[in-house]
C-alpha positions in Angstrom: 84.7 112.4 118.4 86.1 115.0 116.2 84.0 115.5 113.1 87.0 117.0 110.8 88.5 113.6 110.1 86.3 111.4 107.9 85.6 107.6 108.7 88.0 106.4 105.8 90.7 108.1 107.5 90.1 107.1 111.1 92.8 105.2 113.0 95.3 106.0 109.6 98.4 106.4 111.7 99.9 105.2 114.3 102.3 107.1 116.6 105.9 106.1 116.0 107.7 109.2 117.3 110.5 107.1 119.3 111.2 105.5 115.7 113.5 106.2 113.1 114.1 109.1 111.8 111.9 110.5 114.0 113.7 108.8 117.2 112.2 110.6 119.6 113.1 110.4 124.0 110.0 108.6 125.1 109.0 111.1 128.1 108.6 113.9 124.9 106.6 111.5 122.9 104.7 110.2 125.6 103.4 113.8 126.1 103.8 114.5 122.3 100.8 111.3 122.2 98.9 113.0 124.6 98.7 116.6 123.0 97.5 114.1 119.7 94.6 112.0 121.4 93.0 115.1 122.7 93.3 117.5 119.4 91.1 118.1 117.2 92.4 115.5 115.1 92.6 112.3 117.2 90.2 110.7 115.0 93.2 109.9 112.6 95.8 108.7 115.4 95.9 105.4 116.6 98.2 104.1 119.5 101.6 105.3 120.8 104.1 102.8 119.8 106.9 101.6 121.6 109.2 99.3 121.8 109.4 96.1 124.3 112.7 96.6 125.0 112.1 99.8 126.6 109.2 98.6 128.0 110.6 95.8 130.0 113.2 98.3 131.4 110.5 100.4 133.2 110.9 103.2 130.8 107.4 104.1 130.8 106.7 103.8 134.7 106.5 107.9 136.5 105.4 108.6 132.6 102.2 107.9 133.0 99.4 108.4 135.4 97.5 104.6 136.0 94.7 106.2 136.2 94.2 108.0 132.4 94.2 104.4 130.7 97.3 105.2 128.7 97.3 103.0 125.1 100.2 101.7 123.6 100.9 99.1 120.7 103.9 96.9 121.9 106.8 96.7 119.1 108.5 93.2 119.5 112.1 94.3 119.3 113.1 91.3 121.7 111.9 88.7 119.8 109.0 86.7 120.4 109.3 84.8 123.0 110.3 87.9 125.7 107.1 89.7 124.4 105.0 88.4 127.8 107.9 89.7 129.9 107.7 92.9 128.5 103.6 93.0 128.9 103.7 92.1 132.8 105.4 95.8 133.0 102.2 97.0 131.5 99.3 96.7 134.0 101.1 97.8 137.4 101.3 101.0 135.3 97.6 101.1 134.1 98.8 100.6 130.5 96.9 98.6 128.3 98.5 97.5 125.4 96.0 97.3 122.3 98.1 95.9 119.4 101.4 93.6 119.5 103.5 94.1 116.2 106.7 91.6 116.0 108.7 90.2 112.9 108.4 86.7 112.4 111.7 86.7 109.8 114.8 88.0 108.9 114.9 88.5 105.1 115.8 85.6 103.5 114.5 83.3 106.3 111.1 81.3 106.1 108.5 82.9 108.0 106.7 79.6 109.1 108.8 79.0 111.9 108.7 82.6 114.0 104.7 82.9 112.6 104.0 79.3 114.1 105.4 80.5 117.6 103.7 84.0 117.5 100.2 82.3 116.7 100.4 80.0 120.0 101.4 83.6 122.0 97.6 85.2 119.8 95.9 82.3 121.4 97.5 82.8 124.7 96.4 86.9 124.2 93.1 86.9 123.9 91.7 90.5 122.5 95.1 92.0 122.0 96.0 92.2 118.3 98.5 90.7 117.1 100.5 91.6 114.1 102.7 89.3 112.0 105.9 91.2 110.4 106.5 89.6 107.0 109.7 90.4 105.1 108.9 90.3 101.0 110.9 87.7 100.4 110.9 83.7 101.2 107.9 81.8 101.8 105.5 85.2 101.7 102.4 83.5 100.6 102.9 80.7 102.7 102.6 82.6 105.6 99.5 84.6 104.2 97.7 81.1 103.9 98.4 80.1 107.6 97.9 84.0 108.8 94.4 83.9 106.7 93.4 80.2 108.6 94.2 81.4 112.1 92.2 84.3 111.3 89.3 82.1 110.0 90.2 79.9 113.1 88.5 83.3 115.7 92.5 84.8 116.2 93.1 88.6 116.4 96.2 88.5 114.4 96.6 89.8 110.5 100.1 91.1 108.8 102.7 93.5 108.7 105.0 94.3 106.0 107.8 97.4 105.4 107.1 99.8 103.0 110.7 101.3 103.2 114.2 101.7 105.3 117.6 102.6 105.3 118.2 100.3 102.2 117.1 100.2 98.9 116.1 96.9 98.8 113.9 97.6 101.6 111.3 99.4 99.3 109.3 97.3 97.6 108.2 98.2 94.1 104.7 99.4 92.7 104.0 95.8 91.8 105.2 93.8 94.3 103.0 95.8 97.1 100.0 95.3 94.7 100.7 91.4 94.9 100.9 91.9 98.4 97.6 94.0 98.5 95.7 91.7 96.5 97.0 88.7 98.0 95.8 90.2 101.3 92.3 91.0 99.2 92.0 87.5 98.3 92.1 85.9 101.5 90.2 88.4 103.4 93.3 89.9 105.2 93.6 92.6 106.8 97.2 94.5 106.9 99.4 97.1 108.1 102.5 98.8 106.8 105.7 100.5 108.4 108.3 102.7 107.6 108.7 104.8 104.4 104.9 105.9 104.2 106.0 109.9 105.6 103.6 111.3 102.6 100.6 111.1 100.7 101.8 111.1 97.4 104.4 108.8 95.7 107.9 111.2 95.6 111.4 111.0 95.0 113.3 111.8 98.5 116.9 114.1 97.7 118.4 113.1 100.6 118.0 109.5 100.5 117.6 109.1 97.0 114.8 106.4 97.4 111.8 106.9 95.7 109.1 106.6 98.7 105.7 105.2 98.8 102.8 107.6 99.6 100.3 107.2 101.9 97.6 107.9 99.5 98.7 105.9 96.9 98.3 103.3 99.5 94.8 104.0 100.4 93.8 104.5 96.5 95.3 101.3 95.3 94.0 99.5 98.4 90.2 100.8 97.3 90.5 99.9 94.6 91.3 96.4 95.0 88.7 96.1 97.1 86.7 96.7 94.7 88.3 94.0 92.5 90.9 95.4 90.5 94.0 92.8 90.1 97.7 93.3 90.5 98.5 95.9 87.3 95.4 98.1 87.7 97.0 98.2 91.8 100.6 98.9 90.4 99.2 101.8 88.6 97.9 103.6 91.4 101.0 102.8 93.8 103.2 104.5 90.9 101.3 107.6 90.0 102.6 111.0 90.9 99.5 112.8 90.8 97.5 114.3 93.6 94.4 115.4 92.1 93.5 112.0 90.9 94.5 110.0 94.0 92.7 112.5 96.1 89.8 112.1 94.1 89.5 108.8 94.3 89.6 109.3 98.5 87.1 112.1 98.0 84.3 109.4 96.9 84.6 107.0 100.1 85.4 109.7 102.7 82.2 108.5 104.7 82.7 104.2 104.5 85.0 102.5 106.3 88.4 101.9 104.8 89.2 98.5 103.3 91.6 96.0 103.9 94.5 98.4 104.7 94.2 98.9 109.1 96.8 102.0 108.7 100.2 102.6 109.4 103.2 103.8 112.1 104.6 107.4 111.1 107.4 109.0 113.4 105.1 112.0 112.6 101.5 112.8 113.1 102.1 116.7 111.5 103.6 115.5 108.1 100.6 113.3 106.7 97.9 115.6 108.9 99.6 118.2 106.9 99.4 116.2 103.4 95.8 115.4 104.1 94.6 118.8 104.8 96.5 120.1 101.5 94.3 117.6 99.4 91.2 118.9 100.9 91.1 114.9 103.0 90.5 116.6 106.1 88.8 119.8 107.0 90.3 121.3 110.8 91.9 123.7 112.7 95.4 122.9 111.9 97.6 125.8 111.3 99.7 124.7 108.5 
């Protein structure tokens, strides 16, 4: 275990190089992953994702050897119900896939329905984790409720929700994440986010023109609810600008575990390695 990335930070990011914008072949970031889990960093990267429908085309067999135990999380972009089809393609390859992530709802749509059928598939999966998809919209604490009782009930499943995207609407505002995050707090939830989160610090991006959540906003606001602050005290730390104080607040936890928040998928491992390193997070080898 690498000893420059501290236990708050461990399993941060997830590898989503064959994601937008990123939207990298799969052979380069299945070698891209490897280069990752043995640098000095790999305490901060969690699995390779990919998606099922590449999976269930046998993209990934001559990629990997079956005998290095290659780790993927499987992205349901086929929907639910072809999710076992695409994890059969998994074992004749020696790949073991150690997190599921699927949406369970089109925005607009109520959840209930697509989380109903992917709790039957969690109890079907045993120790894989599942991961619920939740758009911010319809029905959103609803789901939370039934996520929070199957949780309660011995399931490996918590939730998902998008931080960002190609459209405005897809960025949620300072306080809607904080209801999120403390709605997550209260019922003992654990979470992950996607998309948007390229950063540590909250920043306007020129060539989108959406203003993009940062990483360590995230973490700050997510420690601090934790902690017990409610929904405005939250907002505050999603929408602040400065580095200094949000680092700070990092700087006093780097040795506990990290609350709540299980991380997030970036397209790139360098850009928040890089971020981290500039606030004095992590201590390494990285040439900048």
């Amino acid at each position: 275990m690498s000893t420059q990335v501290p236990r708050l930070l461990a399993g941060l990011v997830d590898d989503a190089a064959v994601f937008p914008p990123g939207s990298a072949p799969l052979p380069e970031a299945v070698a891209a992953h490897r280069d990752h889990r043995t640098a000095w960093y790999a305490d901060l990267v969690g699995p390779l994702l990919v998606p099922a429908s590449s999976v269930s085309t046998g993209a990934l067999s001559g990629l990997v050897d079956p005998a290095e135990g290659y780790v993927v999380g499987l992205i349901g972009d086929t929907g639910i119900e072809r999710l076992p089809f695409a994890l059969s393609f998994l074992a004749p390859d020696g790949v073991t896939a150690r997190q599921i992530e699927v949406p369970v709802a089109k925005r607009g749509e109520d959840p209930q329905p697509g989380l109903t059928e992917l709790i039957k598939l969690a109890e079907r999966l045993g120790d894989v984790k599942v991961y619920a998809e939740i758009p911010l919209t319809l029905g959103l604490m609803a789901a939370l409720d039934t996520l929070a009782e199957a949780r309660a009930a011995g399931l490996e499943i918590a939730a998902k929700f998008r931080t960002g995207g190609l459209a405005a609407e897809l960025f949620p505002t300072p306080g809607e994440l904080a209801a999120v995050i403390c709605a997550c707090r209260d019922r003992d939830l654990p979470f992950k986010l996607t998309a948007g989160l390229h950063h540590a610090v909250r920043h306007l991006d020129p060539e989108t023109g959406f203003t993009h959540h940062g990483f360590g906003n995230v973490l700050a606001a997510t420690l601090a609810a934790a902690d017990g602050a409610e929904v405005p005290e939250v907002a505050v730390l999603l929408a602040a600008m400065d580095p200094v104080g949000l680092a700070e607040r990092a700087r006093e936890r780097l040795d506990g575990p990290r609350p709540l928040w299980i991380g997030y998928g970036s397209c790139s491992i360098v850009e928040p390695l890089t971020d981290l390193i500039r606030l004095g997070l992590v201590n390494g080898g990285y040439d900048q």
